[in-house]
SERO-4910 file (N, C-alpha, C, O; in steps of 0.05 Angstrom, whole numbers):
BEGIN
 pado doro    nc1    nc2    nc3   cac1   cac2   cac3    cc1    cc2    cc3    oc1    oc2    oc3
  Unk    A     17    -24      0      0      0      0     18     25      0     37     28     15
  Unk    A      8     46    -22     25     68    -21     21     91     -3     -1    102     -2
  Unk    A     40     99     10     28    130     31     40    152     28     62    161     24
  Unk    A      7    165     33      3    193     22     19    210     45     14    209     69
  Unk    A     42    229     33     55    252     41     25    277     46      9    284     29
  Unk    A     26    282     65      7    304     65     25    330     61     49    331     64
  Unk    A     12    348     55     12    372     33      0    399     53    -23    408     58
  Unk    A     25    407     60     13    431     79      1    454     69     13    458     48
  Unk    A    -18    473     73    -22    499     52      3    512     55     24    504     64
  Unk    A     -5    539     41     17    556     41     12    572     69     32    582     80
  Unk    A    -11    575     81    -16    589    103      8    573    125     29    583    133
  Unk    A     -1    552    129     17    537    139     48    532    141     60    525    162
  Unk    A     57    536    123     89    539    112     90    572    116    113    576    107
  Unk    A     85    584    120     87    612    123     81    621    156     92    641    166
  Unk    A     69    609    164     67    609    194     92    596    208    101    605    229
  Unk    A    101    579    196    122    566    211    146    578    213    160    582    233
  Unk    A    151    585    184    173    605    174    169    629    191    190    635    202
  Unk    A    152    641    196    147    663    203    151    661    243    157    680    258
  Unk    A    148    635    248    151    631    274    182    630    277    192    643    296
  Unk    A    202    611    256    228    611    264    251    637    251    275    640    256
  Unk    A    234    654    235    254    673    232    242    695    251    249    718    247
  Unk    A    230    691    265    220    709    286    234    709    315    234    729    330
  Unk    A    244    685    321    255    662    341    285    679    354    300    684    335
  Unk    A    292    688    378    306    698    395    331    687    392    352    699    386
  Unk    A    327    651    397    343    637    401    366    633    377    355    637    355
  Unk    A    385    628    375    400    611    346    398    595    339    407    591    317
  Unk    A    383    571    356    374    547    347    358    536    375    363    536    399
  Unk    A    337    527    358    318    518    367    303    478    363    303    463    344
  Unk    A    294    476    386    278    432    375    259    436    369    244    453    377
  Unk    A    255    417    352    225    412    337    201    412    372    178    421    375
  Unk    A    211    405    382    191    405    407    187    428    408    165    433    397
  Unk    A    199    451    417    197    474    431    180    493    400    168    514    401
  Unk    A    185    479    380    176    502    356    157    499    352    141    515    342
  Unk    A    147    459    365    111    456    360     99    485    380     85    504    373
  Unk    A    109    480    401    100    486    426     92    532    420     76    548    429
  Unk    A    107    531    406    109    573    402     88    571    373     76    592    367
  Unk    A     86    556    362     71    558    331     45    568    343     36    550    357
  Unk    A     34    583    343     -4    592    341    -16    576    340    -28    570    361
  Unk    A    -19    559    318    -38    531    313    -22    512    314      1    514    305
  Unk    A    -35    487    328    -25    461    320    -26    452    291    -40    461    273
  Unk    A    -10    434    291     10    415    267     12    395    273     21    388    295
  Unk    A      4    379    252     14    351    247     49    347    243     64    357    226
  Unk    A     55    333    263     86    327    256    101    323    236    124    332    232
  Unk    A     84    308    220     85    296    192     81    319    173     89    314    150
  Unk    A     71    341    177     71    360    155     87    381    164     89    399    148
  Unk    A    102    384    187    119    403    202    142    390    191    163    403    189
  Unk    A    141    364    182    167    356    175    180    360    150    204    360    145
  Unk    A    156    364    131    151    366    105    156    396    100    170    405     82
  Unk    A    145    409    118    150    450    112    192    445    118    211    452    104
  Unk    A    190    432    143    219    436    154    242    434    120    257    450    109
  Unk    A    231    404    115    261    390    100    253    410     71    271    411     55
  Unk    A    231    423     66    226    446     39    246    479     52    260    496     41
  Unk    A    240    478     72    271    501     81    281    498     83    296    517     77
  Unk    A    296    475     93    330    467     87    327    468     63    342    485     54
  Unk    A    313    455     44    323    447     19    323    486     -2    338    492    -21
  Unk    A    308    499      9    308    530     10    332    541     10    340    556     -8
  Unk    A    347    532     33    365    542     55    356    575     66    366    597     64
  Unk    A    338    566     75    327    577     91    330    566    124    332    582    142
  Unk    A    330    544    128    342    539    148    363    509    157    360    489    144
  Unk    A    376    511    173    406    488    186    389    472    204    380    481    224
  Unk    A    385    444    194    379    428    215    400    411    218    413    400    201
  Unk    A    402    409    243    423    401    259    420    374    280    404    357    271
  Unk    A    430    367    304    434    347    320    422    368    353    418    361    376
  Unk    A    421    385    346    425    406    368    395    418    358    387    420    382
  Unk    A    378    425    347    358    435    335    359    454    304    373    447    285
  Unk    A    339    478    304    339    486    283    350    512    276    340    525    294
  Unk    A    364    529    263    372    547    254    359    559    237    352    548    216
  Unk    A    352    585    242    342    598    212    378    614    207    393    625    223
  Unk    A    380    608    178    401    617    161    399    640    146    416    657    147
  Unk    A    382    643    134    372    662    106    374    682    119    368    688    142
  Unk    A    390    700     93    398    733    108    394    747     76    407    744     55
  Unk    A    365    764     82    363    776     51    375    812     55    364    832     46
  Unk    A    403    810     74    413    840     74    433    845     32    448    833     16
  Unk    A    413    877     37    425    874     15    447    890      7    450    902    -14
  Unk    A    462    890     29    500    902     27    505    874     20    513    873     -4
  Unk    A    504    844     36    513    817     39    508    815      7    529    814     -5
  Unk    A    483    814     -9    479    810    -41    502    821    -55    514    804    -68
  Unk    A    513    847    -56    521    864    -72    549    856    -62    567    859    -79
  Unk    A    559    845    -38    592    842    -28    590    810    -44    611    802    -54
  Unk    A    572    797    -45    568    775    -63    577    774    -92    595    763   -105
  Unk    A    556    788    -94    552    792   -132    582    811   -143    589    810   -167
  Unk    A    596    827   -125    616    841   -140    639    820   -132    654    818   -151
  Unk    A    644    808   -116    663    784   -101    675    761   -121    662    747   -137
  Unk    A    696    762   -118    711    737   -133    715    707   -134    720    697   -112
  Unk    A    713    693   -151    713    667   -142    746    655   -135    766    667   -143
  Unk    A    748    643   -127    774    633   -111    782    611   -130    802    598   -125
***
């Protein structure tokens, strides 16, 4: 029997995001991030938003918890884009 990946909205994936780039800490556990989210979540679809922001890189999941990464400063773009490759 084949199983179905559930499919979070976008409300959903935007709430979460919005919970960990909001987040004090530098890294944070999937426990503590159910626990601050507004609405409850299925684990299974928290897991699904999670591994679509790493795969983003939007965020570092780790052994230690979660990291938000993504930095849209835009001095960091432009020291980028004029910067040399090695």
């Amino acid at each position: 029997m084949q199983t179905i990946k559930p499919s979070p909205t976008l409300n959903t994936v935007l709430m979460v995001e919005d919970t960990l780039r909001k987040m004090d800490e530098s890294v944070i556990k999937v426990s503590e991030l159910k626990r601050r989210l507004p609405k409850q979540i299925n684990h299974i679809s928290l897991m699904v938003i999670l591994n679509y922001l790493e795969q983003s890189n939007k965020i570092f999941v780790s052994l230690k918890g979660i990291s938000w990464i993504e930095n849209n400063s835009s001095s960091l773009k432009k020291a980028v884009e004029s910067g040399f490759e090695i």
